[in-house]
C-alpha positions as CSV (number, residue, x, y, z in Angstrom):
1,X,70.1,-48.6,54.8
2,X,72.9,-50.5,56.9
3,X,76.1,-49.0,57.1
4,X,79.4,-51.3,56.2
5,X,81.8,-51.5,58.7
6,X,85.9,-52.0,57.5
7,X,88.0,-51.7,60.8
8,X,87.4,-51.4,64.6
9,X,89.5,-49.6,66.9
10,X,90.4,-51.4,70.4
11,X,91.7,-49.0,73.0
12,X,93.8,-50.5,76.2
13,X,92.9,-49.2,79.8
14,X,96.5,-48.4,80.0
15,X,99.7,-48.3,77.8
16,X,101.9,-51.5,78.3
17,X,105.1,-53.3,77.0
18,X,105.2,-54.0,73.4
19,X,106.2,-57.7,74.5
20,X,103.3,-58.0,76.9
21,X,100.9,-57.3,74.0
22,X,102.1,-59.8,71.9
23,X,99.6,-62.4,73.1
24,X,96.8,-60.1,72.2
25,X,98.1,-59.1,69.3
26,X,98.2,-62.8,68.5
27,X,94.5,-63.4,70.1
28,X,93.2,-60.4,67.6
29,X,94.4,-61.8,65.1
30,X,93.0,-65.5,65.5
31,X,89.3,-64.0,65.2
32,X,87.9,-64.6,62.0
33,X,87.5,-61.6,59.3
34,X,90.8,-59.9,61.3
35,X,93.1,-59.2,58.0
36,X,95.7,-57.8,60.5
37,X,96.6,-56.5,64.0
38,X,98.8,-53.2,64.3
39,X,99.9,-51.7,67.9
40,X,99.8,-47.9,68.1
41,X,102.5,-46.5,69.9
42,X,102.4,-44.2,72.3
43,X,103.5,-40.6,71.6
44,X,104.1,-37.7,73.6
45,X,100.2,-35.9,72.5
46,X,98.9,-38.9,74.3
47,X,100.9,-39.0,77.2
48,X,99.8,-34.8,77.6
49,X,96.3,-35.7,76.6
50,X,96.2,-37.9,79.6
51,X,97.6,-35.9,82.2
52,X,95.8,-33.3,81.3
53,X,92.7,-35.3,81.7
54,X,93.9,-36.8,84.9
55,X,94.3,-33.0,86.3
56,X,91.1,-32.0,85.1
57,X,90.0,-34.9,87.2
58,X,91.5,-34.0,89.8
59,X,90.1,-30.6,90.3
60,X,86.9,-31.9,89.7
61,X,86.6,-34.2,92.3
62,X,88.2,-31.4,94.6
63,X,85.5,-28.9,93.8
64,X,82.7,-32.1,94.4
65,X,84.5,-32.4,97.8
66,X,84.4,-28.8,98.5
67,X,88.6,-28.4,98.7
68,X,88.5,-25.9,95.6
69,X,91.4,-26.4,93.0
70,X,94.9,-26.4,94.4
């Protein structure tokens, strides 16, 4: 059986200006089947989420290099 799909989730490389995504917020909306385009804002869980990824990161490619974790 095919599932039914209601929504899609698109997720920016990086966080930018609520007036710089206007025009993709406008572009979103312009595809047909689109009943409407909402921005998520970002919150401080996400801003820690990606640090803490970003360190994790970090360390990783440290041990790869041999440096250990600083």
């Amino acid at each position: 059986m095919t599932e039914r799909v209601n929504a899609f989730v698109v997720v920016l490389e990086d966080t930018i200006r609520s007036d710089d995504a206007e025009d993709i917020i406008r572009l979103l909306s312009l595809i047909r089947g689109v009943s409407s385009v909402r921005p998520v804002p970002e919150d401080m869980s996400s801003v820690i989420a990606r640090d803490r990824a970003r360190t994790e990161l970090r360390g990783q490619i440290l041990d790869v290099l041999g440096l250990g974790r600083t």
